[in-house]
SEGUVO-513129 format. One line per 2 residues: number of its first residue (from 1); for each residue y, z, x of C-alpha. Coordinates in Angstrom, 2 decimals, m for minus. Layout:
! SEGUVO-513129
NUM = Y Z X; ...
END
This chain:
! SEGUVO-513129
1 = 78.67 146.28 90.15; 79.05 146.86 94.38
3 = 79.52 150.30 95.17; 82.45 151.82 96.90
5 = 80.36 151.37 100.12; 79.81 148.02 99.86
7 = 83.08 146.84 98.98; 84.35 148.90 101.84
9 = 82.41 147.15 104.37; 83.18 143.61 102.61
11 = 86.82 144.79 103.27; 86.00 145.76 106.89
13 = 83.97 142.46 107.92; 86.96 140.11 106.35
15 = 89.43 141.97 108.37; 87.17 142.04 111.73
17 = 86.90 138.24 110.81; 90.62 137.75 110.42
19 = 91.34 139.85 113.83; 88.36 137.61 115.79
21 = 90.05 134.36 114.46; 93.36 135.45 114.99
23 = 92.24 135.91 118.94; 90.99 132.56 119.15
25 = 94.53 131.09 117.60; 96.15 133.11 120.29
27 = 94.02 131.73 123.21; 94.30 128.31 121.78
29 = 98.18 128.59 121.53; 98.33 129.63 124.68
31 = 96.42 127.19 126.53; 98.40 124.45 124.47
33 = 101.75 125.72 125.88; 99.87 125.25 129.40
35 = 97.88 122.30 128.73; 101.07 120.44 128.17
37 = 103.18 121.70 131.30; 100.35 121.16 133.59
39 = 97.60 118.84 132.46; 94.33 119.88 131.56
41 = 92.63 120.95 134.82; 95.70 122.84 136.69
43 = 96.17 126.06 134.29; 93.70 128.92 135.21
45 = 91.79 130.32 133.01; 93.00 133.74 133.84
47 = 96.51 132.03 133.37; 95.64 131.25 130.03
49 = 94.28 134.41 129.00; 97.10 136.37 130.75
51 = 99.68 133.92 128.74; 97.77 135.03 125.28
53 = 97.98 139.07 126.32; 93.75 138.46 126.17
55 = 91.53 139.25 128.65; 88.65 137.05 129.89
57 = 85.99 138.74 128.53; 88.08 137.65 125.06
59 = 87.91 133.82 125.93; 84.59 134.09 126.16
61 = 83.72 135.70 122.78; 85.03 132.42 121.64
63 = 84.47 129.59 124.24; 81.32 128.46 126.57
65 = 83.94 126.97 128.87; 87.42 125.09 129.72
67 = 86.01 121.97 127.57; 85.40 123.70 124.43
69 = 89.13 125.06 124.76; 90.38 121.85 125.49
71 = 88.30 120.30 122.03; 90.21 123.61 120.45
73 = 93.54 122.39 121.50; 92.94 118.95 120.16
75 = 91.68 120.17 116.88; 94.55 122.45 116.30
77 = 97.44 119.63 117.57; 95.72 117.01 115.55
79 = 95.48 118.99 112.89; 99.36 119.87 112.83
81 = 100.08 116.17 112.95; 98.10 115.10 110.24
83 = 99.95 117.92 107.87; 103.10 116.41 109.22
85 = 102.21 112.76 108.97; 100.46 112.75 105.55
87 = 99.53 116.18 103.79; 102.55 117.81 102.94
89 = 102.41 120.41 100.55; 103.13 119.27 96.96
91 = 103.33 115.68 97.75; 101.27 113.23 96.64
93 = 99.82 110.36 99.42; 102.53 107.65 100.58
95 = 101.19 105.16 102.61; 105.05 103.66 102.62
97 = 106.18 107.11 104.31; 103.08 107.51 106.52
99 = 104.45 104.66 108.10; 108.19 105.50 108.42
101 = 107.22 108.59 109.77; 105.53 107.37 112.58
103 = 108.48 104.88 113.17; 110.23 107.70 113.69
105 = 108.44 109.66 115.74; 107.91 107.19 118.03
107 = 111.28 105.61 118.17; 111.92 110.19 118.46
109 = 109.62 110.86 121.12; 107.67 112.93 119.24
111 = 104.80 110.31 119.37; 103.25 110.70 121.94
113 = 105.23 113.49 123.64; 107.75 112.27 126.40
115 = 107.36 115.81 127.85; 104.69 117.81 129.12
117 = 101.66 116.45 131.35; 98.93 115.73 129.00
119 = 98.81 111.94 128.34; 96.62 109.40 126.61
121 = 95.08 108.64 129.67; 94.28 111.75 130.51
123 = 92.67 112.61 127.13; 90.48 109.70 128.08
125 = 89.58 110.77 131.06; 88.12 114.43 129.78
127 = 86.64 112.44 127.13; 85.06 109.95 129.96
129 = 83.43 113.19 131.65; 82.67 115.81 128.82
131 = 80.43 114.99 125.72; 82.51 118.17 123.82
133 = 86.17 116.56 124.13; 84.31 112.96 123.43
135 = 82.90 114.16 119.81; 85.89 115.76 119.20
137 = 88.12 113.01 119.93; 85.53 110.92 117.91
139 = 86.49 114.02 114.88; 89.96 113.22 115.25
141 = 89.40 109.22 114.99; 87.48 109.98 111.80
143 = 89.97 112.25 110.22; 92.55 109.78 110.69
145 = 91.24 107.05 109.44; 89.71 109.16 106.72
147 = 93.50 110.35 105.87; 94.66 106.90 105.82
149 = 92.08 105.35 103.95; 92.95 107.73 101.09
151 = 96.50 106.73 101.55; 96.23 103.33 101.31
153 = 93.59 103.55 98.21; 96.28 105.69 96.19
155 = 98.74 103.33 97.27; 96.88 100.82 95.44
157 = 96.24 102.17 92.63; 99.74 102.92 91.87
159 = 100.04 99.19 92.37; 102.29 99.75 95.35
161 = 100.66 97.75 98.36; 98.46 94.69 97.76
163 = 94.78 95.31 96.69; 92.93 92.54 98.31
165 = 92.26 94.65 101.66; 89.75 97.63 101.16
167 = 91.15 100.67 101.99; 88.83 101.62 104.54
169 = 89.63 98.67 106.22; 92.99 98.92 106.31
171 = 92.66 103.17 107.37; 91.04 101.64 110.69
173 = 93.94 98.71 110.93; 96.65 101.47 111.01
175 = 95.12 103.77 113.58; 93.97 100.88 115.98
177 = 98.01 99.95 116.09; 99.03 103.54 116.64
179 = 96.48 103.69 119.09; 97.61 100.34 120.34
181 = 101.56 101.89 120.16; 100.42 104.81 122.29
183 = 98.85 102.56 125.04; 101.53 100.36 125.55
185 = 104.00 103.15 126.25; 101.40 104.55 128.52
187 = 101.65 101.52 130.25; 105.51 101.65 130.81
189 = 106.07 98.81 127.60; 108.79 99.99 124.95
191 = 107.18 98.09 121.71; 110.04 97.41 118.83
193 = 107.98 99.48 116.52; 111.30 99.70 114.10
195 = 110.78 96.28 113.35; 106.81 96.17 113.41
197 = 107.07 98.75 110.85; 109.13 97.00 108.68
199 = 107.34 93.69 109.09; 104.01 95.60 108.53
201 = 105.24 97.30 105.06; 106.67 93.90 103.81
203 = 102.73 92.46 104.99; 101.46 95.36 102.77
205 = 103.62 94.23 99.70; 101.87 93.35 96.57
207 = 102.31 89.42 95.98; 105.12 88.66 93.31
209 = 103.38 88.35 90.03; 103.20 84.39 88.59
211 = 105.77 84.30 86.10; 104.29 82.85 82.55
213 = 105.68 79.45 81.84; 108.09 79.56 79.27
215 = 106.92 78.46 75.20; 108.54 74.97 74.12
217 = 109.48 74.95 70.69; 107.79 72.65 68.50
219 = 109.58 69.66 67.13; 111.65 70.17 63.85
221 = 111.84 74.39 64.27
END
């Protein structure tokens, strides 16, 4: 059995744990609000830290630099999206809905953002120059497909999109057309993604299933 002691300090080390990752939230919030009204080089980091209430001694308790913030920042939105897109709580995986949703938040302008300054390009571009933001971009890629993959096996087995793709296959189909979505609006081309979607869900239809020919009756019955 712990001792009063023991249990006291278990009590105080959760709560300094809780306090130290509430902090980092707070510094990651903040720099997310910045991050997306000025890019990812223009905010300060005294900005950031003076838009969390932290000081800079605080940022660094939790980050070597601005590139490990930014990797925080796209942990945290991803993340957020992925609850959005595909985990909600109490329902099961729907491939079907995964894609709908991101109809919508395309044709919505919530994917990708229409406001604020960070863009695919420049996500790239800190990716291009810092080995942090590359492997976590790389996380992200993962995760998503990883997310989808799941989907689309579930999806399956409930007999609800055809079964003669693997699953992992198709995870890394769907995030190469978001990905391919995303780049075309970068590039100042509207894609009809209402339609794609819907063309893409009837693709994913099961084939109809070959209807038994029907018994002839023998002779003299």
């Amino acid at each position: 059995m712990s001792s009063p002691m023991a249990r006291k300090n278990t009590k105080a080390g959760g709560s300094r744990d809780a306090a130290k990752e509430a902090t980092r939230l707070q510094l990651i919030d903040a720099a997310m609000l910045a991050f997306g009204e000025q890019g990812f080089d223009a905010p300060s980091l005294d900005s950031i830290c003076e838009r969390a209430g932290l000081t800079r001694g605080a940022f660094y308790v939790h980050f070597q630099d601005r590139d490990e913030l930014i990797a925080a920042v796209m942990g945290r939105f991803n993340g957020a999206l992925h609850h959005l897109m595909i985990a909600r709580e109490g329902e099961p995986l729907d491939l079907q809905r995964v894609i709908r949703f991101f109809v919508d938040a395309v044709e919505g302008g919530l994917y990708p953002p229409r406001t604020g300054a960070v863009r695919l390009h420049h996500v790239l571009d800190a990716a291009a120059r810092s080995q942090v933001i590359l492997a976590q971009r790389a996380t992200m890629q993962g995760q998503a497909v990883a997310l989808l993959t799941e989907a689309a096996r579930v999806a399956q087995v409930s007999g609800r999109i055809r079964d003669d793709v693997t699953p992992s296959s198709l995870g890394t189909l769907l995030l190469a057309l978001a990905t391919g979505i995303e780049t075309m609006q970068e590039l100042g081309y509207t894609p009809a993604v209402r339609s794609a979607g819907e063309a893409l869900l009837r693709l994913l239809e099961p084939p109809p299933r070959a209807r038994a020919p029907p018994k002839r009756s023998r002779p003299g019955r």
